[in-house]
N, C-alpha and C positions, 0 to 999 in steps of 0.2 A: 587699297581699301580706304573708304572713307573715314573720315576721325569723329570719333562719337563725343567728341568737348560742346557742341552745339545743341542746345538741347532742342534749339527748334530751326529748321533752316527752312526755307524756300526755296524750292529744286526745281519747278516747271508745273506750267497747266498741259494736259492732258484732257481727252475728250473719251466720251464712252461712245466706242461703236454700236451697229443694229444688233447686235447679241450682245450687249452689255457689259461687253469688252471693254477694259481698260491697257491704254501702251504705257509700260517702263519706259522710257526711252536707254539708249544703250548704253549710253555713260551710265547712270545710274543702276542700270544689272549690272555693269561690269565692276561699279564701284562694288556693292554688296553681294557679289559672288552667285547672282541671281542665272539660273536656267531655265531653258522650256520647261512647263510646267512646275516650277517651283511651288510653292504650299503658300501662301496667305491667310495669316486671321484679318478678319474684319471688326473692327471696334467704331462703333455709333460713340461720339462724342457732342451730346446733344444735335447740332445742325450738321455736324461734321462725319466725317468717318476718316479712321487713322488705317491705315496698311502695315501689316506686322510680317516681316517675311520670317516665315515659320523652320525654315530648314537650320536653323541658327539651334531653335531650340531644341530641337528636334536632335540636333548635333551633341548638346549639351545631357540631351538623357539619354541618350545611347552610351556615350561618356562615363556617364553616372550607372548607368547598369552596368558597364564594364568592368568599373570599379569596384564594384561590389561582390562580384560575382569573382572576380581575382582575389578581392581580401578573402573570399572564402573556400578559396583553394580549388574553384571550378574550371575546365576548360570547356572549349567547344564540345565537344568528343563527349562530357561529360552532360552537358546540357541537351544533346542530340540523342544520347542514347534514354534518356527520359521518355522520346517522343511516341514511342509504342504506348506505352502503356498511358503517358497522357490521354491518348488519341482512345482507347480503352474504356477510360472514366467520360470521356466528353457520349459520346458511344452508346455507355450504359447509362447517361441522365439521360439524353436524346428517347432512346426507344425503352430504355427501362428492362433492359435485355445487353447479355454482354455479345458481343459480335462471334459470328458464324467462322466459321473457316473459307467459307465463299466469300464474305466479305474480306477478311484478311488477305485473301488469293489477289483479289482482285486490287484492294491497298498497293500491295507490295506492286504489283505489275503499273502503279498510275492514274486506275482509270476511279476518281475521282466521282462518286456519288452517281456512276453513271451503273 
């Protein structure tokens, strides 16, 4: 892993391909634990634009939901068995109607809005 004491370093010039493509080069994913398609934000810094590799933060609020959700005495099991009845209220604003038994049927077997 790279050391974050540097607040500004120069790493390499890079070119943007015909789709707009920009290369990491590999040192530099393997420093920051970067994969095919990883998550970037993009920040305009007046003439500039900065690269934020997002799976960091990303990492960091999954983390943080975890925690939370353990101080509160939740587990998985507990969080999953909500999903019915979730899926109920999403359901009844959508159509303003609570769901059929055909649609339930069809829930449970998979087939997804079809």
């Amino acid at each position: 892993m790279s050391t974050h004491n540097t607040p500004l370093e120069y790493m390499t010039t890079t070119k943007i391909g015909e789709k707009g493509q920009l290369t990491v080069p590999k040192q530099f994913r393997d420093d920051l634990g970067l994969g095919i398609g990883a998550p970037f934000a993009v920040l305009r810094l007046g003439d500039g634009l900065i690269l934020l590799p997002e799976q960091r933060r990303f990492e960091r609020l999954c983390e943080r939901v975890r925690s939370s959700l353990t101080a509160a005495g939740l587990t998985s099991e507990d969080i999953l068995a909500t999903i019915p009845e979730a899926r109920n209220r999403v359901y009844a604003r959508r159509y303003g109607k609570k769901p059929t038994d055909d649609v339930l049927r069809r829930r449970s077997r998979g087939h997804r809005g079809k």
